[in-house]
BALOBA-1460 file (C-alpha; in Angstrom, 3 decimals):
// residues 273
<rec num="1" residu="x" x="-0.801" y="20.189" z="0.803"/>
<rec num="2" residu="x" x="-3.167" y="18.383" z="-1.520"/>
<rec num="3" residu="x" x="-4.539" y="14.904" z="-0.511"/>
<rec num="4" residu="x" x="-5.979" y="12.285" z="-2.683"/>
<rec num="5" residu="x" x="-10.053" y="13.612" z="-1.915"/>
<rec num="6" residu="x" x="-8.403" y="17.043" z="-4.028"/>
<rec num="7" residu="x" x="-7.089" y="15.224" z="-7.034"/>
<rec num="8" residu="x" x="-8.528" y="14.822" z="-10.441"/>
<rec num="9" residu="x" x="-10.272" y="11.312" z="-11.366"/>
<rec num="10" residu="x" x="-7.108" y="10.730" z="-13.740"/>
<rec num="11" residu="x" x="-3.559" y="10.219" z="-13.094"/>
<rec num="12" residu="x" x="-0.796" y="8.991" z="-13.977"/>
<rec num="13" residu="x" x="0.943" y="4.940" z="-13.263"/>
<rec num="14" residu="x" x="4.658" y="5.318" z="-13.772"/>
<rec num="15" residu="x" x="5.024" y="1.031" z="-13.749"/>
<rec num="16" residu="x" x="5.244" y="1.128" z="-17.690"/>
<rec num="17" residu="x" x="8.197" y="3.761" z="-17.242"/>
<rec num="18" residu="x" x="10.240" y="1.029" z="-16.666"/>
<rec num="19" residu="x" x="11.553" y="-2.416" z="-19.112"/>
<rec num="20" residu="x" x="10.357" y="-5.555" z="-20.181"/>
<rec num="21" residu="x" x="8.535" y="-7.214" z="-17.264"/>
<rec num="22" residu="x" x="8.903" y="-4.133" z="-15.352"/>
<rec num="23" residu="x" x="12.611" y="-4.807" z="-14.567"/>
<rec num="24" residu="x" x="15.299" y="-1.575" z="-15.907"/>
<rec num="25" residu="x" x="15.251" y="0.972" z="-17.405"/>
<rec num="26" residu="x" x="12.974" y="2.094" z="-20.760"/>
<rec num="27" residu="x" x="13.832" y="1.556" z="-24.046"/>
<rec num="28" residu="x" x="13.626" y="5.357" z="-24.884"/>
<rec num="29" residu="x" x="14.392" y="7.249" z="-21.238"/>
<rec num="30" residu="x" x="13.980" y="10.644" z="-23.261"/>
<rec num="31" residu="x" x="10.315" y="9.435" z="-23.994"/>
<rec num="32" residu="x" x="9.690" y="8.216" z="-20.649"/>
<rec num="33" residu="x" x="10.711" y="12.015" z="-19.225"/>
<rec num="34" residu="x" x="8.680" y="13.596" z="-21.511"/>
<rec num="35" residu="x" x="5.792" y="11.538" z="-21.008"/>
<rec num="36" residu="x" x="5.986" y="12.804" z="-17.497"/>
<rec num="37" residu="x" x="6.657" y="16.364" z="-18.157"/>
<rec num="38" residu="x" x="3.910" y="16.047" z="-20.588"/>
<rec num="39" residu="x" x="1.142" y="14.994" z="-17.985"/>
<rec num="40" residu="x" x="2.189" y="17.859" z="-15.651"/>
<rec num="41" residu="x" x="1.561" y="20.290" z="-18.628"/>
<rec num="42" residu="x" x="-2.083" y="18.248" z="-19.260"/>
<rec num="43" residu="x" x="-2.858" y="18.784" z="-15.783"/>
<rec num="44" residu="x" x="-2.396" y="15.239" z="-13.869"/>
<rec num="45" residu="x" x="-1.616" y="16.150" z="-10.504"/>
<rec num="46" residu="x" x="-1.173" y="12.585" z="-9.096"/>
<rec num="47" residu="x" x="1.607" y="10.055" z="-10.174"/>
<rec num="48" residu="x" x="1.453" y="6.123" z="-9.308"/>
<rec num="49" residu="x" x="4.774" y="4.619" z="-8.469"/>
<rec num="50" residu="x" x="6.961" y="2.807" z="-6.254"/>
<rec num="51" residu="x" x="10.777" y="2.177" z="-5.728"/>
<rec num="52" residu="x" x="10.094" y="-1.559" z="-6.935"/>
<rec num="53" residu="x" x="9.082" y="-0.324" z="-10.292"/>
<rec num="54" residu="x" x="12.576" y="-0.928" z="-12.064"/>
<rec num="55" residu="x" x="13.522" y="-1.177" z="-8.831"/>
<rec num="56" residu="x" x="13.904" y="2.578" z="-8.564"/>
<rec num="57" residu="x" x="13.761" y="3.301" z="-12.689"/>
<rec num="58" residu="x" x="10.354" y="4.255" z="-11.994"/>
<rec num="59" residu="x" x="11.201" y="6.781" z="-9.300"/>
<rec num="60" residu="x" x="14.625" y="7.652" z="-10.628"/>
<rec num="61" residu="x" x="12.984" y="9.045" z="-13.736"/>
<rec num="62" residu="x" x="9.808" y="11.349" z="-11.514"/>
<rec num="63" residu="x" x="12.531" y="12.693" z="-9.399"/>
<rec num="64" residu="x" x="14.764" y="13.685" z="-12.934"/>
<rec num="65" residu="x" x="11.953" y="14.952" z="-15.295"/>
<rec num="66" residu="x" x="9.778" y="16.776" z="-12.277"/>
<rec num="67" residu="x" x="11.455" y="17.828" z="-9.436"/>
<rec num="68" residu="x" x="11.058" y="20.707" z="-7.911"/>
<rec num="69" residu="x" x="7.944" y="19.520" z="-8.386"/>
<rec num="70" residu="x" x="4.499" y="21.274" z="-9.249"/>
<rec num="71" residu="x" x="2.542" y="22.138" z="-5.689"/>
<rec num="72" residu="x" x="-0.589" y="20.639" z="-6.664"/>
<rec num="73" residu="x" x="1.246" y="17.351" z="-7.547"/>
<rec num="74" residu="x" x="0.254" y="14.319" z="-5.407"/>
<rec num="75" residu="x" x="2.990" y="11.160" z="-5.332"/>
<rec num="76" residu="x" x="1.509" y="8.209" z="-4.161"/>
<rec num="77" residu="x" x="3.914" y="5.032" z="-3.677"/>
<rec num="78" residu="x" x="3.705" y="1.143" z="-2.628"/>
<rec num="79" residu="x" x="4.939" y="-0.571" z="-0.260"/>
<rec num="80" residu="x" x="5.278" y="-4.137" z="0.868"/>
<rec num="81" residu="x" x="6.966" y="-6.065" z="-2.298"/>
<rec num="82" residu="x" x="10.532" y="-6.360" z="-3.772"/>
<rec num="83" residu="x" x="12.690" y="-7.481" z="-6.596"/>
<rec num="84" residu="x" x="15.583" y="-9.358" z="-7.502"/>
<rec num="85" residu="x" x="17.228" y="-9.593" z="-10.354"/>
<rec num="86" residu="x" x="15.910" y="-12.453" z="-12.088"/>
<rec num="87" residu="x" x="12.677" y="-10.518" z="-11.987"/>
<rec num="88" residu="x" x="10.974" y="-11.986" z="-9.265"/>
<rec num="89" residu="x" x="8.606" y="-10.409" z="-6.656"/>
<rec num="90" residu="x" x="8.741" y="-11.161" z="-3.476"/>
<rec num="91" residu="x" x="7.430" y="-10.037" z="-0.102"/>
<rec num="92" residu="x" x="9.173" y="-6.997" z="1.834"/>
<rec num="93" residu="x" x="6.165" y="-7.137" z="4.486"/>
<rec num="94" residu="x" x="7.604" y="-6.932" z="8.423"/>
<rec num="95" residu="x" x="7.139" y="-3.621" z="10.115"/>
<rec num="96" residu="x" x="11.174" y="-2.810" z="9.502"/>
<rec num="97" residu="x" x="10.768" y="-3.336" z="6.127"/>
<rec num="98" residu="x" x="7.647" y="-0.931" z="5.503"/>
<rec num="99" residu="x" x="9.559" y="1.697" z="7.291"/>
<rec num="100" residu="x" x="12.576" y="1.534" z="5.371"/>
<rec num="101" residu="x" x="10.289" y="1.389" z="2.095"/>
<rec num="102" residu="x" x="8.712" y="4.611" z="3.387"/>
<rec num="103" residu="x" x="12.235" y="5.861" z="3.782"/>
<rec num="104" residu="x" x="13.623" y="4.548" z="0.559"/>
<rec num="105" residu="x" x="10.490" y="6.381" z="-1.247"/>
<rec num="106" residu="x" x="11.230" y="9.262" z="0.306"/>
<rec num="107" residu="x" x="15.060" y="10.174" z="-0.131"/>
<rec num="108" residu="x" x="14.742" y="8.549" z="-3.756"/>
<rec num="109" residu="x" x="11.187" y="11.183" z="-4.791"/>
<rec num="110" residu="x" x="13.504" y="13.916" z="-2.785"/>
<rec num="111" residu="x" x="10.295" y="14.729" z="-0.972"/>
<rec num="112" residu="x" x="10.010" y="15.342" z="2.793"/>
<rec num="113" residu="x" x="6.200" y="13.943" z="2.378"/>
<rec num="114" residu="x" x="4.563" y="11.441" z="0.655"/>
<rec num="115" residu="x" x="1.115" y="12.103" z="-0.595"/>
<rec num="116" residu="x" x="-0.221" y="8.566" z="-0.045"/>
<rec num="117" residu="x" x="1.551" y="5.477" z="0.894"/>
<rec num="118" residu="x" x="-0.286" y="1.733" z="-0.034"/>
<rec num="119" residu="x" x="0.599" y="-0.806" z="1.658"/>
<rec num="120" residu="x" x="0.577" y="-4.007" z="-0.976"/>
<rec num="121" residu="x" x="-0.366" y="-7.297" z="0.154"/>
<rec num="122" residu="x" x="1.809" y="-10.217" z="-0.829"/>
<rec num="123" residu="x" x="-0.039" y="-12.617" z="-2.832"/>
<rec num="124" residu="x" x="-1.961" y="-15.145" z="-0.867"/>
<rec num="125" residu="x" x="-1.301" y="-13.802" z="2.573"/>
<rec num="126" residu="x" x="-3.180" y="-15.136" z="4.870"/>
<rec num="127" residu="x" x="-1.644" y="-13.223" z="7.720"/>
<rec num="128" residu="x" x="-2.701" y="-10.251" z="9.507"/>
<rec num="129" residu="x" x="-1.477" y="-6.539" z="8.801"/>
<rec num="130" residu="x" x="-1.998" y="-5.284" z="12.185"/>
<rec num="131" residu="x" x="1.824" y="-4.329" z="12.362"/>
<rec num="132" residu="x" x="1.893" y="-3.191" z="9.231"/>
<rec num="133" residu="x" x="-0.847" y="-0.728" z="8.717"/>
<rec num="134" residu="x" x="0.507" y="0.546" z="12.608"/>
<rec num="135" residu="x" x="3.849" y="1.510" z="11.404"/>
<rec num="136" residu="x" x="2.430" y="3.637" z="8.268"/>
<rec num="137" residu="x" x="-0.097" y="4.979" z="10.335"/>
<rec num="138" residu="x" x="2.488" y="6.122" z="12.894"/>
<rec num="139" residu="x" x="4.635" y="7.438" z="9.674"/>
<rec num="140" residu="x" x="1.652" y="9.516" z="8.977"/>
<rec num="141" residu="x" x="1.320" y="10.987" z="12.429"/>
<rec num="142" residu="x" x="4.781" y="11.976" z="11.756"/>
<rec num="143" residu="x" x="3.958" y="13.905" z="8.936"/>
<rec num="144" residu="x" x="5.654" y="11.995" z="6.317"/>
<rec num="145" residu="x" x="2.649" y="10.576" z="4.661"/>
<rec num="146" residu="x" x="-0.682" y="12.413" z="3.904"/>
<rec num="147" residu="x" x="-2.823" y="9.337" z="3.289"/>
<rec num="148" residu="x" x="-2.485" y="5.631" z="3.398"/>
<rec num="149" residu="x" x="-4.058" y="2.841" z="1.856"/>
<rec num="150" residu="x" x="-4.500" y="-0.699" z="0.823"/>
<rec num="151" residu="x" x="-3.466" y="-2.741" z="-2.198"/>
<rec num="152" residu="x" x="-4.499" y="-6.731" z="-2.653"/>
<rec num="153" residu="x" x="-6.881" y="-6.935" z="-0.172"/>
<rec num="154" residu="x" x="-10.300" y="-8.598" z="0.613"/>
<rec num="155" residu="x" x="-13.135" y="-6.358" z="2.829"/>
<rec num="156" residu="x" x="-11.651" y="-8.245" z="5.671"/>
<rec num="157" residu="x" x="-8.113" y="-6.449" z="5.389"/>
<rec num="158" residu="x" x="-10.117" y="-3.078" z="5.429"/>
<rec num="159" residu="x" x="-11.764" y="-3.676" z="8.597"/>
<rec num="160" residu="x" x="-8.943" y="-4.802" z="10.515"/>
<rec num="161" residu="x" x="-7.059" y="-1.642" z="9.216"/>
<rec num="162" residu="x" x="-10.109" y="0.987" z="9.810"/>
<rec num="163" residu="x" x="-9.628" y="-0.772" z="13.813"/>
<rec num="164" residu="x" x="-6.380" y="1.673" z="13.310"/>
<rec num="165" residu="x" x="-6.345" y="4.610" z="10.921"/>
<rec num="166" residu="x" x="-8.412" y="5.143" z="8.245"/>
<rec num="167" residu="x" x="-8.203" y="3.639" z="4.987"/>
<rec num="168" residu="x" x="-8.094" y="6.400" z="1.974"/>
<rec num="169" residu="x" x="-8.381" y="4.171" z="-0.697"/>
<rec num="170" residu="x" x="-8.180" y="0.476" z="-2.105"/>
<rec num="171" residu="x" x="-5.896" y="-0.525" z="-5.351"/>
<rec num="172" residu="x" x="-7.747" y="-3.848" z="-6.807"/>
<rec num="173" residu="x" x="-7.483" y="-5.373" z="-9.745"/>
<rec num="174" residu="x" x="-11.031" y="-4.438" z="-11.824"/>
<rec num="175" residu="x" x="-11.561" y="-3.664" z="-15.063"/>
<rec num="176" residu="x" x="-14.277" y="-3.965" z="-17.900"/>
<rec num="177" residu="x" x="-13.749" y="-7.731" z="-18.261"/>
<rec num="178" residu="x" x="-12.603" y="-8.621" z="-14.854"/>
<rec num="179" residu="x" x="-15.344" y="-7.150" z="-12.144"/>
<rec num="180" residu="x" x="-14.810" y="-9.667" z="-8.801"/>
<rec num="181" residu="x" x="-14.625" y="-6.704" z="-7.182"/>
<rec num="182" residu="x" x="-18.107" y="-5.183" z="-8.037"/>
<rec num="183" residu="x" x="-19.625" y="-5.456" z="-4.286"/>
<rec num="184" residu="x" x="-16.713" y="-4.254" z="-2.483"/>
<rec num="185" residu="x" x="-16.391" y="-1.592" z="-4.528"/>
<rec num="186" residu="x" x="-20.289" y="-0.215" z="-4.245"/>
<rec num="187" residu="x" x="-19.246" y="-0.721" z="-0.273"/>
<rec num="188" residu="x" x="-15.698" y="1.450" z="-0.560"/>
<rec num="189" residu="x" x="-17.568" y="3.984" z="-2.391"/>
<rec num="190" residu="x" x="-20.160" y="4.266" z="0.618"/>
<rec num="191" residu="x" x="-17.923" y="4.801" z="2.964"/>
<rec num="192" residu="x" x="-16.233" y="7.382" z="1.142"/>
<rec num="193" residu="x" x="-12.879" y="5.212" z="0.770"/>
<rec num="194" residu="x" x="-11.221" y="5.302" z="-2.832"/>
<rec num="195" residu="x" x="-11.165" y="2.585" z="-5.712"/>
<rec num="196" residu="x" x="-8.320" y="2.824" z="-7.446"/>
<rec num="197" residu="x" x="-8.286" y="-0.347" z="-10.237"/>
<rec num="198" residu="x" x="-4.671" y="-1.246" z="-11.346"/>
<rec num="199" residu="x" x="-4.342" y="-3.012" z="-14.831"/>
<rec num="200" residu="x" x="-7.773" y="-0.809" z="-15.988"/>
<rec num="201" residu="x" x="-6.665" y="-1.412" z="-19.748"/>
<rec num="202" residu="x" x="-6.155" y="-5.279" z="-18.919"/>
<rec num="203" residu="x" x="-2.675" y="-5.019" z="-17.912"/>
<rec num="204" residu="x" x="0.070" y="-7.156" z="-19.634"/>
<rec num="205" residu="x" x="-3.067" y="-8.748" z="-21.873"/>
<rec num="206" residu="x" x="-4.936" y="-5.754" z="-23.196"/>
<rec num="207" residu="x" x="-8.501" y="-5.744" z="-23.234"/>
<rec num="208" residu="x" x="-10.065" y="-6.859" z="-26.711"/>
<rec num="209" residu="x" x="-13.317" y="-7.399" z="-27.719"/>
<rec num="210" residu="x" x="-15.748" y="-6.620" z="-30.335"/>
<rec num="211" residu="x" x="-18.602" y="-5.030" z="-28.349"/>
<rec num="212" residu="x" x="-16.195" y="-2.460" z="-27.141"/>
<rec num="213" residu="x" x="-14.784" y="-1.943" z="-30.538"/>
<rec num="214" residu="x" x="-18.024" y="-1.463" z="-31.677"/>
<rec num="215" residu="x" x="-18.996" y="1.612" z="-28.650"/>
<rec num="216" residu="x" x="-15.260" y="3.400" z="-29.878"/>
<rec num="217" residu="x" x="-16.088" y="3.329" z="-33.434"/>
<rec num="218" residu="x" x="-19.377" y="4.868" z="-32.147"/>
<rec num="219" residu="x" x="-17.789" y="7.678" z="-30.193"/>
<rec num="220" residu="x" x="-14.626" y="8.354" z="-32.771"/>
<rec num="221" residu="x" x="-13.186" y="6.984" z="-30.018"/>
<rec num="222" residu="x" x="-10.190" y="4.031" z="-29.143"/>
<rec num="223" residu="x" x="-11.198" y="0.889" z="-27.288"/>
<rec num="224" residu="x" x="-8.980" y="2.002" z="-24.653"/>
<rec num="225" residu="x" x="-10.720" y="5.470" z="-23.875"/>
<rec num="226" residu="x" x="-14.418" y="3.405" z="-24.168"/>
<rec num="227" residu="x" x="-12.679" y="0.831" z="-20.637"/>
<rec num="228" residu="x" x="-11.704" y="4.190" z="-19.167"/>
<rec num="229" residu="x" x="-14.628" y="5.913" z="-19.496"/>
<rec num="230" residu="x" x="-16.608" y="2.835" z="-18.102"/>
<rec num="231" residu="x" x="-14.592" y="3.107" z="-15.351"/>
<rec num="232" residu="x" x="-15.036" y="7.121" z="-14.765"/>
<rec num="233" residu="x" x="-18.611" y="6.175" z="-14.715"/>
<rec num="234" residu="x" x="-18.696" y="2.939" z="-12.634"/>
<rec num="235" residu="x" x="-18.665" y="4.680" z="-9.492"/>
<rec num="236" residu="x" x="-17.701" y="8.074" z="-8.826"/>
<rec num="237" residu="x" x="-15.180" y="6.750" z="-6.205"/>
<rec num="238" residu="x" x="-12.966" y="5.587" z="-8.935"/>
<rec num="239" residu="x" x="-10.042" y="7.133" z="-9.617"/>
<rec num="240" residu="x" x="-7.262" y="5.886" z="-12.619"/>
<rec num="241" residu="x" x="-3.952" y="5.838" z="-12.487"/>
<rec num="242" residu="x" x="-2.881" y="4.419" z="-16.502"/>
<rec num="243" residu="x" x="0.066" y="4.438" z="-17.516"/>
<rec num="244" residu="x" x="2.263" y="4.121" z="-20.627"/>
<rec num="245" residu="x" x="5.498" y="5.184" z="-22.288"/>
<rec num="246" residu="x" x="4.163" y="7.334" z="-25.072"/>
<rec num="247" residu="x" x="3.235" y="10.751" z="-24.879"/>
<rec num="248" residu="x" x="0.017" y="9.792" z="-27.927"/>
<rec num="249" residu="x" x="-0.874" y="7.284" z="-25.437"/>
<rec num="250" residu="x" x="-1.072" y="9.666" z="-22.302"/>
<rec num="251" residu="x" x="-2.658" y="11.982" z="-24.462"/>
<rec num="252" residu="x" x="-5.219" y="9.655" z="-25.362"/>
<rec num="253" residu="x" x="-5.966" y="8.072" z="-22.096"/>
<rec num="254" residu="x" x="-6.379" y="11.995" z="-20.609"/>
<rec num="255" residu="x" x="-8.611" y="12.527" z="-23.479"/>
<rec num="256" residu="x" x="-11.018" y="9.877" z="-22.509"/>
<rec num="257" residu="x" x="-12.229" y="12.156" z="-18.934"/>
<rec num="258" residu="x" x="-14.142" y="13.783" z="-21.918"/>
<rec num="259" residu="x" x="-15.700" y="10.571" z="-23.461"/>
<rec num="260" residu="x" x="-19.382" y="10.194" z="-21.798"/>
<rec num="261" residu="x" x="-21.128" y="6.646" z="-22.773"/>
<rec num="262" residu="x" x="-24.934" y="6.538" z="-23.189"/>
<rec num="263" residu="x" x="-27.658" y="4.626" z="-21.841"/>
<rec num="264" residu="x" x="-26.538" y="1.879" z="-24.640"/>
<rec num="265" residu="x" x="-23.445" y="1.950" z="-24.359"/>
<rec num="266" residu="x" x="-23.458" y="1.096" z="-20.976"/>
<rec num="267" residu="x" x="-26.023" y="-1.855" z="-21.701"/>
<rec num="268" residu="x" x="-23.683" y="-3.301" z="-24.161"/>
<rec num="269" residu="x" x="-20.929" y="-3.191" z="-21.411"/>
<rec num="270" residu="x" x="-22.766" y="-4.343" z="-18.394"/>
<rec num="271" residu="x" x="-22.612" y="-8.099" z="-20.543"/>
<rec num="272" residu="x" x="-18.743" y="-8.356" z="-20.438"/>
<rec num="273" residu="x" x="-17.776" y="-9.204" z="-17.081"/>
C-alpha cells in the first residue's frame, strides 16, 4: 500500500467540503462529490480530512463519492480536536480519545487502514504528547495506520515524538505571506520528514497582493497558482493539500504543478513574508 514518500506533491484538503465555518454540510453536496470524483480522474492520490470537518460531512462525502476507492489513493486524517454545535473547537487530546478518533476515522472512511494519521495539537498546549504520539504509534504497529504525523507543533514536539516513532511529516501553518516557519522547515526537509502547510492560499483571508498579481499576469496565470507554485518550489519536502468546493478551482490549483517561477519571480516573492 502506498505511503505518503509515494504520493504526488499535490493533493487534495476536503475541510472546504463542508459549510460556513466548517460546520454542515455544503451548499451544493452534488458539487462537493464531483469535486472529489474529479481529482481522482486528475490524478490526486492523497485526500486531507478528518471526522471534525463537518463533523463527519467531510468524511461522509469521501466515503459516498469514492469508495471502493482507487488503490493508489492515500487518506490521511487528524486527530486530537472536536466540535460542538455552536461551532467551537475544542480539545479531544487523552490517549482514549485519539484511539477512538482513529476508530471513528476508520469505520466512517470504511477503510481497514489509514494512510497517515496527524495528531493535532490543541492550541497553546503546553503539555507533553508522550501518551499521545504512543497510542498512534502502537495503532500503527497494528497495522491500522501507515504513517503518522504532527500538526501545531514547535521543533520541540518533534523531538519528543522521534524519542518514539518516527515523525512522517509536519502540518504548519506557512504560506507566501506568513513564513514563521522558514527554519523548521529547511530542518524537516533535512531529515527527510514532510511539510505539509495548511491554509497555503491564506485560509479564511485569501492571500492578496499586488506583487503576486503582477508574477500571474506574467505567467497567464491566477494569483492562487503563483502561492502554490512558490510553495512547490520552497522546498522539495513540501507537499499541498488545497482544497475547495469547485471543480474550476481544483482544476486550477492542479494546474499550477505545471507553473515554474523564474529567477525574478522568486526575487519579487522572497520580499513578502
Amino acid at each position: 500500500m502506498k505511503r505518503l514518500s509515494d504520493v504526488k506533491r499535490i493533493g487534495f484538503g476536503a475541510m472546504r467540503l463542508t459549510g460556513p465555518g466548517i460546520i454542515g454540510p455544503p451548499a451544493d453536496p452534488g458539487e462537493a462529490r464531483r469535486v472529489l470524483q474529479r481529482a481522482i480522474e486528475l490524478g490526486v492520490d492523497h485526500i486531507d480530512t478528518s471526522d471534525y470537518y463537518g463533523p463527519y460531512v467531510a468524511n461522509d462525502l469521501i466515503r459516498e463519492s469514492l469508495h471502493p476507492y482507487p488503490p493508489e489513493l492515500v487518506l490521511v486524517t487528524k486527530v486530537g480536536a472536536r466540535r460542538t454545535e455552536d461551532g467551537g473547537w475544542h480539545a479531544a487530546f487523552t490517549p482514549e480519545e485519539i484511539r477512538e478518533a482513529v476508530h471513528d476515522n476508520l469505520g466512517r472512511l470504511a477503510v481497514e487502514r489509514l494512510g497517515a494519521v496527524n495528531l493535532r495539537l490543541p492550541d497553546g498546549w503546553a503539555g507533553g504528547i508522550e501518551e499521545q504520539w504512543t497510542v498512534l504509534a502502537d495503532l500503527r504497529s497494528q497495522g491500522l495506520i501507515g504513517d503518522i504525523g504532527l500538526s501545531h507543533v514547535t521543533p520541540a514536539h518533534v523531538r519528543a515524538a522521534q524519542a518514539i516513532a518516527p515523525v512522517a511529516c509536519v502540518q504548519n501553518h506557512y504560506n507566501l505571506v506568513h513564513r514563521r516557519d522558514d527554519e523548521f522547515l529547511d530542518d524537516l526537509a533535512a531529515q527527510g520528514i514532510f511539510y505539509v502547510p495548511f491554509f497555503p492560499l491564506g485560509g479564511f483571508n485569501p492571500l492578496a497582493d499586488d506583487a503576486v498579481d503582477g508574477v500571474a499576469k506574467k505567467h497567464g496565470a491566477t494569483s492562487m497558482q503563483v502561492a502554490l507554485a512558490w510553495l512547490l518550489q520552497r522546498s522539495p519536502n513540501i507537499l499541498l493539500i488545497p482544497g475547495t468546493s469547485s471543480v474550476a478551482h481544483l482544476e486550477e490549483n492542479l494546474a499550477a504543478g505545471r507553473l515554474r517561477l523564474d529567477t525574478v519571480d522568486l526575487e519579487v516573492l522572497g520580499h513578502l513574508s
